[in-house]
C-alpha positions in Angstrom: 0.0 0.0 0.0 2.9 2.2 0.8 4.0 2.3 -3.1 0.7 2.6 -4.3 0.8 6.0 -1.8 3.7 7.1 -2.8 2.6 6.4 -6.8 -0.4 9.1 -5.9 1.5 11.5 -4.0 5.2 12.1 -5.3 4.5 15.5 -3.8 5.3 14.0 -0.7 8.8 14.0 -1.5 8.9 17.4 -1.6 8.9 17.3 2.1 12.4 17.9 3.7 12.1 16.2 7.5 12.3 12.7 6.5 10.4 11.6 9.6 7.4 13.9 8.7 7.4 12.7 5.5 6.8 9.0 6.6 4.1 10.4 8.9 2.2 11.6 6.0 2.5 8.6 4.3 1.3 7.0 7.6 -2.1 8.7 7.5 -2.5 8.3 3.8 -2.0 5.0 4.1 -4.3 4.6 6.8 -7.3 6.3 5.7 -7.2 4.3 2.3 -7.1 1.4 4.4 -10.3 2.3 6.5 -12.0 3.7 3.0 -14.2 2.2 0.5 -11.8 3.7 -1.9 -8.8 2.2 -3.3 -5.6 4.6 -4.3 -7.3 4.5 -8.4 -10.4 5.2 -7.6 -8.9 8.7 -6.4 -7.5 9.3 -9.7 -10.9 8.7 -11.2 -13.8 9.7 -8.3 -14.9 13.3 -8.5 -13.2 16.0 -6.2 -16.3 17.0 -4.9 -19.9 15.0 -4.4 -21.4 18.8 -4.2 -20.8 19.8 -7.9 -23.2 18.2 -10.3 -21.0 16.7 -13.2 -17.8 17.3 -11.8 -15.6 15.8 -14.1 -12.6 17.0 -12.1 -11.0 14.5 -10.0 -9.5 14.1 -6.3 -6.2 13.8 -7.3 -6.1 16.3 -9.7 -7.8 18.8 -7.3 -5.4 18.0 -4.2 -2.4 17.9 -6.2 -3.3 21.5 -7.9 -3.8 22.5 -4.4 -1.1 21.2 -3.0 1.2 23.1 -6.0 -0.6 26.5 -5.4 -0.1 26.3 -2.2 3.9 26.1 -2.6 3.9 28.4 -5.2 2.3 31.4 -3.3 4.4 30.6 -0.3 7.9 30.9 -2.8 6.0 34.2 -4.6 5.9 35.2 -0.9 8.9 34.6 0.7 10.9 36.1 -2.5 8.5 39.7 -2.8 8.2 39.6 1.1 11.7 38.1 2.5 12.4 38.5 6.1 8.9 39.8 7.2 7.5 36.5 6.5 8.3 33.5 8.1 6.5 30.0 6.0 7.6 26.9 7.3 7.6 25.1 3.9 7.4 21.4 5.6 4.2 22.0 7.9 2.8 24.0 4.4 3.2 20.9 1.8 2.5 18.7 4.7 -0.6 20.0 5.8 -2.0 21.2 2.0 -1.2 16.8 1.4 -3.3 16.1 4.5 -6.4 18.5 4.3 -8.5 15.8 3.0 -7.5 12.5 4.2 -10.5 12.7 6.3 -12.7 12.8 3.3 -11.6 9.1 2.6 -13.7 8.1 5.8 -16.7 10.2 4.8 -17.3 8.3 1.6 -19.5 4.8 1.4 -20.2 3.0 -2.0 -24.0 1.8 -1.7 -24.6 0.3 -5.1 -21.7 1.1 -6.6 -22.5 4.7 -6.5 -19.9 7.1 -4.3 -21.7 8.9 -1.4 -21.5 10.4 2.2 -21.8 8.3 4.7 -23.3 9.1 8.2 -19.5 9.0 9.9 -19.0 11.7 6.5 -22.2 13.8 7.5 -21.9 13.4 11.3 -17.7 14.7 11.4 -16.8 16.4 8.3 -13.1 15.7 7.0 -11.6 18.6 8.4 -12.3 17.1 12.2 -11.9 13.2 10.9 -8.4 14.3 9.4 -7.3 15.8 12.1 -7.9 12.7 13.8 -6.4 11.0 11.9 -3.1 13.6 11.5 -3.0 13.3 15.8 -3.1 9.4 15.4 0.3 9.5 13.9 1.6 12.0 16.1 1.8 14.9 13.7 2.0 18.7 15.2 -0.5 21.0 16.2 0.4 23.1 13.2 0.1 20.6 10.7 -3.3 19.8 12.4 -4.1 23.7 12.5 -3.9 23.5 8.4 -6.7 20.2 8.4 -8.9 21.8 11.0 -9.3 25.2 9.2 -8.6 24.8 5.7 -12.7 24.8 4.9 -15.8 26.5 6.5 -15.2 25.2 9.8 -11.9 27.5 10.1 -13.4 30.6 9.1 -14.5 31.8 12.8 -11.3 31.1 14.3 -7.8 32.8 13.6 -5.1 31.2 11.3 -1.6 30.6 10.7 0.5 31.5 7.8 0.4 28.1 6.1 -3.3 28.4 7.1 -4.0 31.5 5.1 -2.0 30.1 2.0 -3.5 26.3 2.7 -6.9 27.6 2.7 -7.0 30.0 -0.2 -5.2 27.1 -2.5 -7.7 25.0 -1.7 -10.8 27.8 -2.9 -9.0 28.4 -6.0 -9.1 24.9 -7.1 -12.4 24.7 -5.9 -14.5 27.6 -6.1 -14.1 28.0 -10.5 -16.4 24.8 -10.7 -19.2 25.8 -8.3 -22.0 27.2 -11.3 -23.9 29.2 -8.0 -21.0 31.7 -8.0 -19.1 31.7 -11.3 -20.7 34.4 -13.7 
């Protein structure tokens, strides 16, 4: 299962502290394990159950997100230098890890890819988070999970948070028809 991971997420190498990097992998691996999902079906299952037709898919969503996410971090550490601190590990770490959770909300009743009550009853953010503390990951990196949708916006947010967050709405907002002109 490890490979198949790795196969997925290459982005993970991008990720410096060797022993975070094996944590990551950790709770990937785990959540496909507890999922109805196998690592394919995320290169072929829509991103998002709320956009009617979506024809883009979960990998292709998290990994532009993931990419964004590093490249406004670089864009802001060059323009901004040393009045911005980004800890580029907990960033790619925690922009790989927003939805692991959402590997637990999914069921397959008839073949056909839905919520499930665990999904409706603890969103991803909460059930990744979960999972991010099983395997011992730090509070920052569990910050990112925890408030990179909705459920963040009443709280106050971290660097990687901001840039986490708004990667995440880019590559996700554009194929929601209620708001796009």
């Amino acid at each position: 299962m490890r490979e198949k991971v790795k196969n997925i997420w290459p982005e993970i190498e991008w990720i410096t502290d060797i022993s975070l990097r094996e944590k990551v992998l950790d709770c990937w691996e785990y959540a496909i394990e507890n999922s109805p999902l196998t690592p394919e079906d995320l290169e072929v299952i829509p991103f998002s159950l709320l956009i009617k037709d979506c024809n883009i898919t979960f990998m292709n969503h998290k990994r532009t997100a993931v990419h964004l996410s590093v490249e406004m971090a670089n864009i802001m550490k060059k323009n901004f230098g040393d009045e911005i601190s980004i800890d580029m590990d907990t960033l790619i770490a925690g922009a790989i890890l927003i939805d692991v959770g959402k590997l637990i909300e999914y069921e397959l009743v008839d073949g056909k890819l839905g919520t499930s009550r665990a999904g409706k009853l603890v969103r991803h953010p909460f059930s990744g988070l979960s999972i991010a503390d099983r395997f011992g990951l730090s509070p920052d990196i569990q910050h990112i999970i925890a408030t990179h949708s909705k459920e963040g916006d009443l709280g106050k947010r971290t660097v990687e948070s901001i840039i986490v967050h708004h990667a995440d709405f880019v590559s996700f907002d554009p194929f929601r028809p209620e708001i796009r002109l």
